[in-house]
C-alpha positions, 0 to 999 in steps of 0.5 A: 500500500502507498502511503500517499492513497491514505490522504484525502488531498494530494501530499506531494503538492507545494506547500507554502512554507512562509505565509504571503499575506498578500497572495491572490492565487485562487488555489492557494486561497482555496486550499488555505481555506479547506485546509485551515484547522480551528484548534481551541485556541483558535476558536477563542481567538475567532470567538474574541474577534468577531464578538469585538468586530460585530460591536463595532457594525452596530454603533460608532466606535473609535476602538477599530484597530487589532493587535496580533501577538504571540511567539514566532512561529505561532501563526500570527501571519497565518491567522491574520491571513484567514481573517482577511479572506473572512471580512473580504468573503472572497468567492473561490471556487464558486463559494464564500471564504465563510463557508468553508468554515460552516463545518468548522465551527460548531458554534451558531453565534460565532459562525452568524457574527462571521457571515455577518460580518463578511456579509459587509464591506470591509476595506483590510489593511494588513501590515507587520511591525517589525521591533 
């Protein structure tokens, strides 16, 4: 038996090793949408961000901004880049960036708070400070 007919998806395809958060290639979108995995931790994130981002739909706030922290090689890049694809809601393959998480996310509120919120135009500006 081959190892590689016990996968799903192709292993032998390129992975990206650093994460380009501005990188428009359809396949890439694609496969960093249905291959991205919401540990618990990543759901508390997700959960924190879009609780605060819906506030800020339903009335005035100047508190607009996000900070991303952690160690290198956390994920940092990574999950900035899926919460761009979010708050865009860019279409691939002929479905939303949120609804590739429909499966993802077993919690109603949070997966509402993040159709809604890609469900409204949003202007993402990503950018990385260096110290």
């Amino acid at each position: 038996m081959d190892i590689r007919s016990m996968f799903k998806d192709d292993i032998t395809r390129e992975i990206q090793g650093v994460i380009k958060v501005d990188q428009q290639e359809q396949e890439i979108i694609y496969n960093d949408l249905k291959e991205y995995v919401v540990t618990g931790e990543l759901y508390k994130n997700l959960d924190t961000f879009f609780s605060a981002y819906i506030k800020s739909i339903n009335r005035r706030t100047d508190k607009i901004g996000c900070w991303i922290s952690g160690f290198f090689g956390s994920g940092k890049s990574h999950f900035l880049k899926i919460l761009s694809y979010l708050l865009k809601n860019v279409e691939v393959k002929g479905k939303k960036a949120v609804s590739y998480f429909d499966e993802k996310i077993d919690n109603p509120a949070l997966l509402g708070n993040m159709k809604l919120a890609g469900d409204i135009s949003s202007d993402v500006i990503l950018f990385n400070i260096d110290l």
